[in-house]
VMD Tcl script that draws the C-alpha trace (Angstrom):
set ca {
  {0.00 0.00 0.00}
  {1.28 3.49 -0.86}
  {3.72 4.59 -2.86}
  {7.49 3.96 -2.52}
  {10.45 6.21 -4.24}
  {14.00 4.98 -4.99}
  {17.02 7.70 -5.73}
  {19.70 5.36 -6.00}
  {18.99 2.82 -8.40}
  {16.70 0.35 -6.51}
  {19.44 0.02 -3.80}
  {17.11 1.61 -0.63}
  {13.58 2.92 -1.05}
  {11.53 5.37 1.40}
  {7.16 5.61 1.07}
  {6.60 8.80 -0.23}
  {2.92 8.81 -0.02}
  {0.98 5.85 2.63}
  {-2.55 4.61 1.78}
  {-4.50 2.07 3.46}
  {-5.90 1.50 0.37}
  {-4.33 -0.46 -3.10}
  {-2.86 2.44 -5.58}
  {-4.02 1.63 -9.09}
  {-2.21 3.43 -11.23}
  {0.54 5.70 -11.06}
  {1.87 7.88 -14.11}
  {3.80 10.41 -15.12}
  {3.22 13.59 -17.41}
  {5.44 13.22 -20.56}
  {5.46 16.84 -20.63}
  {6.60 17.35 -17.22}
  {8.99 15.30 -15.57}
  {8.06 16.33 -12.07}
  {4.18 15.94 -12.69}
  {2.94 12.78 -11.48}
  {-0.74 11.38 -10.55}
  {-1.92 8.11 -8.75}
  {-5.14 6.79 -8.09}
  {-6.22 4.24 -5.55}
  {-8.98 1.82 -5.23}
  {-10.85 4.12 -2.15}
  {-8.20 6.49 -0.77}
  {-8.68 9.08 -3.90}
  {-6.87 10.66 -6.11}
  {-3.41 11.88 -5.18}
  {-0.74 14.33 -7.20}
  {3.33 15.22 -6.67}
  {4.90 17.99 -8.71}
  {7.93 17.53 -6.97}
  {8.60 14.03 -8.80}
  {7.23 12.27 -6.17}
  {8.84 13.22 -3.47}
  {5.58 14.50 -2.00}
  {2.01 14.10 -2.97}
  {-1.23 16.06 -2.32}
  {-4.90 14.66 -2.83}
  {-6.76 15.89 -5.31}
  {-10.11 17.17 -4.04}
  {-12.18 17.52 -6.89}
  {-12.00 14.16 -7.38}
  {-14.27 11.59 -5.67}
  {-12.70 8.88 -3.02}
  {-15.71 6.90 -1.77}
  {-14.78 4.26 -4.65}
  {-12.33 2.33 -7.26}
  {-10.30 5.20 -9.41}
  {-8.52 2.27 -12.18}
  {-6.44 4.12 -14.22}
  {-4.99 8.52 -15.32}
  {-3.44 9.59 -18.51}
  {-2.28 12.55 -19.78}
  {-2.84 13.88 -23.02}
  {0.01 14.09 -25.46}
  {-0.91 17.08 -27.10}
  {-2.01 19.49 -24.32}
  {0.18 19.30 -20.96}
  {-2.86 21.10 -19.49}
  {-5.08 17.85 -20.25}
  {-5.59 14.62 -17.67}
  {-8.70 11.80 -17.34}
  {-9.10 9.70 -14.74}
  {-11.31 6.67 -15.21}
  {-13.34 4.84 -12.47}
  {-16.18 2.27 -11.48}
  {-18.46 4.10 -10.00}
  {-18.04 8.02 -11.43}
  {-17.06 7.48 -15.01}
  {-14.68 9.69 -16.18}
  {-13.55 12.89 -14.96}
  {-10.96 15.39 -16.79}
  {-9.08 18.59 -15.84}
  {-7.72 21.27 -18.28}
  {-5.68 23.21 -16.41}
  {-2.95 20.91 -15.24}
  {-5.23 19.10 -12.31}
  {-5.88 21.57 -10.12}
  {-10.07 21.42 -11.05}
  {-11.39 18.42 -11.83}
  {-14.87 17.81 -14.24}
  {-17.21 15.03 -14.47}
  {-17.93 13.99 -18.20}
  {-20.10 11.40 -18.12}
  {-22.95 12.60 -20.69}
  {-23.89 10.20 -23.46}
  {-21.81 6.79 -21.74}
  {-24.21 4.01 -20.43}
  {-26.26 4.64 -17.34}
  {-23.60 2.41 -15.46}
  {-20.81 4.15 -16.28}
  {-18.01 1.50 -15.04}
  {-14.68 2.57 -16.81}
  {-12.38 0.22 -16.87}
  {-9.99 2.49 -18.64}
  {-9.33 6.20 -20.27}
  {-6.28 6.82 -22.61}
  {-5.78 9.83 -24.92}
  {-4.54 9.57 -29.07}
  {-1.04 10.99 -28.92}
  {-1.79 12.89 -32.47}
  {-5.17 14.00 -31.95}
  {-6.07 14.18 -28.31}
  {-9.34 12.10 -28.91}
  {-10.80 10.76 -25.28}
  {-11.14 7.10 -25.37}
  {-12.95 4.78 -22.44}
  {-13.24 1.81 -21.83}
  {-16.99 1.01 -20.58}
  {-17.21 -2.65 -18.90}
  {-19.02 -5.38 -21.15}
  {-20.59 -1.94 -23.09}
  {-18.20 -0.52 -25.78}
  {-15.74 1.75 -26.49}
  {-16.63 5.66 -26.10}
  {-14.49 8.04 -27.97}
  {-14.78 11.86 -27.59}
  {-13.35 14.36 -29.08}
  {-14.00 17.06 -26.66}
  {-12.20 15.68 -24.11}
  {-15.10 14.16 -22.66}
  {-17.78 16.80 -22.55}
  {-19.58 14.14 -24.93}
  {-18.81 10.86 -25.86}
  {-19.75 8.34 -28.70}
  {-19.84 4.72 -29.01}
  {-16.85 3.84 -30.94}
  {-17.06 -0.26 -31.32}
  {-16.15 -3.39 -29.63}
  {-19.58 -3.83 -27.98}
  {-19.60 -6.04 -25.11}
  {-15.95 -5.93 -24.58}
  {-13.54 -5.32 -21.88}
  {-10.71 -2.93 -22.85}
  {-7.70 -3.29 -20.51}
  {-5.27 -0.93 -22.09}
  {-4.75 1.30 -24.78}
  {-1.72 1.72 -26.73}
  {-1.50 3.73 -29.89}
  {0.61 2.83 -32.26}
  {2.47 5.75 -34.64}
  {1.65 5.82 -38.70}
  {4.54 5.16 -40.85}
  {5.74 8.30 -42.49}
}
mol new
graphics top color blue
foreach p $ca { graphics top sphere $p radius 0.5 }
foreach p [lrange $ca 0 end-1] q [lrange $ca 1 end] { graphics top cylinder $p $q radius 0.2 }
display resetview
C-alpha cells in the first residue's frame, strides 16, 4: 500500500505517499517530468509535482470508490482523465488543479475500466465494462460509441503511422 520512491537505483527505497488503500495506477506527465498522478482503489486521487517526493490529494475528485487508471494527453500538458467504477470519467484542463465530471452520453452504469488519450489528436477514449468503447473528441464533454460492444478494454496503446 502506498507509494514507494528509490534515488539510487533500486538500492534503498523510502514511502513517499501511505494509503490504506491499493494504488491503481501511477503515471507520469510526458510533458513534465516532475508531474505525477496516482489513483487508488478508495483512498482518492493523489498528485506530486515535486517528482514524487511529496504528494497532495486531489479534491475535486471523488474517493468513496475504485479510481482504475490517469493519462495525460500528449498534445495538451494542461489535459488529464481519470477513469473509475463508480463516477465514469472525470478530466481537468488546467494541469489538475479542477477536476470535471464527463459522463454525458456513456451508459447509465458508467463502469470505466480504462481512459487513454490519441497521442496525435487528443481524442478521449474509455473503456466502458461489457458496453463498448466511447471516444470523444471534446475531451469528454460528450462521448460516442466507438465499437467493440460487449468488450472489456484493458489498455490502450496507440501505435504511430509510418511516415
Amino acid at each position: 500500500v502506498g507509494i514507494y520512491l528509490t534515488a539510487d537505483g533500486a538500492e534503498s527505497w523510502r514511502q513517499v505517499l501511505a494509503t490504506e488503500e491499493t494504488v491503481d495506477d501511477v503515471q507520469q506527465s510526458p510533458h513534465d517530468p516532475d508531474l505525477w498522478l496516482a489513483v487508488t482503489q478508495s483512498a482518492g486521487a493523489w498528485v506530486s509535482r515535486d517528482g514524487g517526493s511529496t504528494w497532495s490529494e486531489l479534491e475535486d475528485v471523488p474517493s468513496d470508490a475504485t479510481l482504475y487508471n490517469v493519462t495525460f494527453d500528449p498534445t495538451d500538458a494542461m489535459r488529464m482523465a481519470i477513469g473509475s467504477w463508480t463516477y465514469g470519467v472525470h478530466t481537468s484542463e488546467d494541469g489538475g488543479l479542477t477536476w470535471m465530471t464527463r459522463n454525458a452520453g456513456l451508459p447509465e452504469f458508467h463502469h470505466v475500466w480504462r481512459v487513454g488519450v490519441h497521442p496525435d489528436t487528443g481524442r478521449l477514449y474509455a473503456s466502458v465494462i461489457q458496453s463498448d468503447l466511447y471516444v470523444s473528441d471534446d475531451f469528454g464533454r460528450t462521448w460516442q460509441e466507438g465499437g467493440f460492444e460487449g468488450s472489456q478494454i484493458s489498455d490502450f496503446q496507440f501505435v504511430p503511422r509510418a511516415q
